[in-house]
C-alpha positions in Angstrom: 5.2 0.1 22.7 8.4 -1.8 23.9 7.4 -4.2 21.1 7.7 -1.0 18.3 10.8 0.4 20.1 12.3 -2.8 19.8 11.7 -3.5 15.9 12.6 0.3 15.3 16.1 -0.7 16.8 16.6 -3.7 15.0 15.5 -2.4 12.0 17.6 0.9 12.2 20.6 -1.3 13.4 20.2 -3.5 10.0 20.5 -0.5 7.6 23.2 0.2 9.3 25.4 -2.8 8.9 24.2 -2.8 5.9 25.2 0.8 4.5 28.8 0.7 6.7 29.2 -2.6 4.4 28.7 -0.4 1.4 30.8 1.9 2.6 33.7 -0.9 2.9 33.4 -2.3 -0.4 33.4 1.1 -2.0 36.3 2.2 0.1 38.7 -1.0 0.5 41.0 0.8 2.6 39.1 1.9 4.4 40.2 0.9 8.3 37.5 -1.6 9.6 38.5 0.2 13.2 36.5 3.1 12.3 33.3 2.5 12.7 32.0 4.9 10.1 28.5 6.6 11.1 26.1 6.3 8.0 24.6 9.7 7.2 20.9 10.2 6.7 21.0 10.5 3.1 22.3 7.1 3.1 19.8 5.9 4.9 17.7 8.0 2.7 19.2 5.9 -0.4 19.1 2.3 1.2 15.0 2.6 1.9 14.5 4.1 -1.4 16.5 1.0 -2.9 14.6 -1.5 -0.2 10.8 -0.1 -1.2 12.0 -0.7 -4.7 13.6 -4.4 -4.3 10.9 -6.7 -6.1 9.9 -9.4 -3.5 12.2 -12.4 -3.0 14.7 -10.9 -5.5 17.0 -10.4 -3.0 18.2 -10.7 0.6 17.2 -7.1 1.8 13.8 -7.3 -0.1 12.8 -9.2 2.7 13.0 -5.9 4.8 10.3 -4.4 3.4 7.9 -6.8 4.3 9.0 -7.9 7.3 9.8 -4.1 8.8 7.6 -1.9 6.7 6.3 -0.1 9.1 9.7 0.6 10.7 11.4 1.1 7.3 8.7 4.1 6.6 9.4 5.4 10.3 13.1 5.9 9.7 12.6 7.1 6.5 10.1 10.1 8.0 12.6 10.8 10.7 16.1 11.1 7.6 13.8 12.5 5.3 14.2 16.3 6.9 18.2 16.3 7.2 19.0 15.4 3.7 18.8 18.8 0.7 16.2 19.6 -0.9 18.2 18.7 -4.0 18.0 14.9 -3.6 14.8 15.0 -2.4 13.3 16.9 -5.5 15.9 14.3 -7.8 14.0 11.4 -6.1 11.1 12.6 -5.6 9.0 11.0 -8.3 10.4 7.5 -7.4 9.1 7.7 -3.9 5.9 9.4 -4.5 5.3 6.4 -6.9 6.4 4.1 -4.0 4.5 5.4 -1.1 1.2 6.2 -2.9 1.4 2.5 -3.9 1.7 1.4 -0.5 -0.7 3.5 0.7 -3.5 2.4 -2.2 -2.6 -1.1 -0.6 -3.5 -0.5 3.0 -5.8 2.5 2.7 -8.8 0.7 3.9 -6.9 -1.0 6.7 -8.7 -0.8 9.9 -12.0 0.2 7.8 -14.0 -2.8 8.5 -13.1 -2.8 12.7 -14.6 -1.3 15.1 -14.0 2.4 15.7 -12.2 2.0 18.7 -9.6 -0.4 16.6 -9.4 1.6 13.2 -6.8 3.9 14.6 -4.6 1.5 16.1 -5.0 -0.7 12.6 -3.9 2.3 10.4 -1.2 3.4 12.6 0.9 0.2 11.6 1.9 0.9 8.0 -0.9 4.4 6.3 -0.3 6.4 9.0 3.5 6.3 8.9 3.7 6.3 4.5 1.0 9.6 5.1 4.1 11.0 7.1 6.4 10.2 4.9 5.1 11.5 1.7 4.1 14.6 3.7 7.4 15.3 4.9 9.1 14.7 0.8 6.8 17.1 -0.5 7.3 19.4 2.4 10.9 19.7 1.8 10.6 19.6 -2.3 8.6 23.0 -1.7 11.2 24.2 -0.2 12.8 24.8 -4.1 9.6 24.1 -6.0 9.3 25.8 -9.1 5.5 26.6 -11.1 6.5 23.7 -13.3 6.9 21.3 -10.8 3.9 21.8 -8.2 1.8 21.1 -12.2 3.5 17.9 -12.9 1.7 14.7 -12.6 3.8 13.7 -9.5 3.4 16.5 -7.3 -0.8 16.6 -7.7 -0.9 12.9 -7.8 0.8 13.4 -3.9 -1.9 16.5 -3.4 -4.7 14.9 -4.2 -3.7 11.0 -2.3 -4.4 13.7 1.1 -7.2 15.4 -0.1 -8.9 12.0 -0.4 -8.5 11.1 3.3 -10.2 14.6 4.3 -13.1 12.6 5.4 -11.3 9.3 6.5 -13.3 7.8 9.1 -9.9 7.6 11.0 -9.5 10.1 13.0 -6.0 9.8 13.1 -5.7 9.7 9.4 -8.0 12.5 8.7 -6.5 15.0 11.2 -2.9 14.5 9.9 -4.7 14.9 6.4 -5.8 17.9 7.4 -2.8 19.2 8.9 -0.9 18.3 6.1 -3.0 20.1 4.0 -2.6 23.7 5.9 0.5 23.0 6.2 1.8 22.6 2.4 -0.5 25.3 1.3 1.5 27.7 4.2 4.8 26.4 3.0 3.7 27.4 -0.9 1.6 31.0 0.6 3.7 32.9 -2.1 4.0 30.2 -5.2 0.2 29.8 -5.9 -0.6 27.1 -8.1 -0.9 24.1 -5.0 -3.4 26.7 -3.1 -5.4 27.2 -6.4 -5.5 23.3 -7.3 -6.7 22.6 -3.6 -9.1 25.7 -3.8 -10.6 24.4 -7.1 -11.0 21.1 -4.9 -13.0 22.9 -1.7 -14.7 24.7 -4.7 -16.3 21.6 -6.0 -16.7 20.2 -2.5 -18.9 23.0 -1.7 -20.9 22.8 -5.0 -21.7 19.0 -4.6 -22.7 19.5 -0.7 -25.4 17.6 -0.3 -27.6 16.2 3.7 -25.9 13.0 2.8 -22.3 14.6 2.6 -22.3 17.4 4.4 -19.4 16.4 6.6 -17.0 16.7 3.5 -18.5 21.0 3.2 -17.6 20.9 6.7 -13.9 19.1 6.5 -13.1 22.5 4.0 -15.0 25.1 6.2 -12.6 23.4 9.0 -9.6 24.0 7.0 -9.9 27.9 5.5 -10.8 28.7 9.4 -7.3 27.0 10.4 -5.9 30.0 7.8 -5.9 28.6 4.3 
């Protein structure tokens, strides 16, 4: 824990420097005395800009692989102070950015023992899971019919309806909670609840002995309300 604490403050301290450094080269008189407080919608910007640095292209692309995990934790703890606006105007970049970090360490942990698989995905899935949960949280805020049937938004959808059944618990409960969560936030908008209903719908249809622990993931869920 002191270890994670400690590479959360380093990390946090870097963007930073970083983004007040911005802030002096777009603002040359600006006095160095200062000490201007970046806002979280600049922080917002800089990991969205990190995440997207190619490997080895630049100086800060070495972030991202050296402080993923803490770059995704930041970015989970901004993500609710900035509008709804931005988030909506970047939403499809960091959909396509998380999901493709998640696809890469989605089966982290899998091969351990059970008693290790938590602690495995908790380094980078767990965090990019809380993340992309909290962007689509706040895009819903504004979300129009047109937008919750666009490839982006049930590409984002359906990356949590996959880890229903994770044999993480960790990852499967925030699955789940993300889940009754979204479909709350969108209660009077319709089209997210009937694209996840059509999914319990085929759950149930394809229950079979063999997986009838995914039947019992969506009997879980419509009891917690949905």
């Amino acid at each position: 824990d002191e270890d994670k604490s400690a590479a959360l403050s380093k990390t946090l301290s870097i963007l930073q420097d970083v983004i007040i450094q911005q802030i002096s080269l777009v603002h040359t008189n600006h006095s160095k005395s200062s000490n201007p407080i970046p806002t979280p919608t600049e922080h917002f910007a800089l990991i969205v800009n990190i995440l997207s640095t190619p490997p080895s292209s630049t100086a800060l692309s070495s972030l991202s692989k050296e402080f993923l995990p803490e770059l995704l934790r930041i970015l989970t703890a901004v993500l609710p102070q900035i509008s709804a606006r931005i988030a909506k105007q970047q939403f499809r970049q960091v959909v396509n950015l998380l999901i493709e970090i998640i696809n890469a360490n989605k089966d982290n942990g899998k091969l351990q023992e059970q008693s290790s698989m938590s602690k495995t995905s908790d380094i980078i899935l767990l965090p990019c899971l809380k993340a992309l949960s909290e962007i689509m949280l706040l895009v819903s805020i504004s979300i129009t019919e047109k937008d919750m049937n666009s490839t982006d938004w049930l590409k984002a959808t359906n990356c949590f309806l996959s880890f229903l059944d994770d044999d993480r618990t960790n990852v499967k409960k925030f699955a789940h909670q993300h889940i009754v969560r979204l479909m709350s936030s969108n209660s009077g908008k319709g089209l997210s609840v009937s694209f996840i209903s059509e999914f319990f719908i085929e759950v149930l249809k394809s229950c079979s002995r063999s997986k009838h622990h995914r039947s019992l993931c969506v009997l879980m869920l419509l009891e917690a309300g949905c």
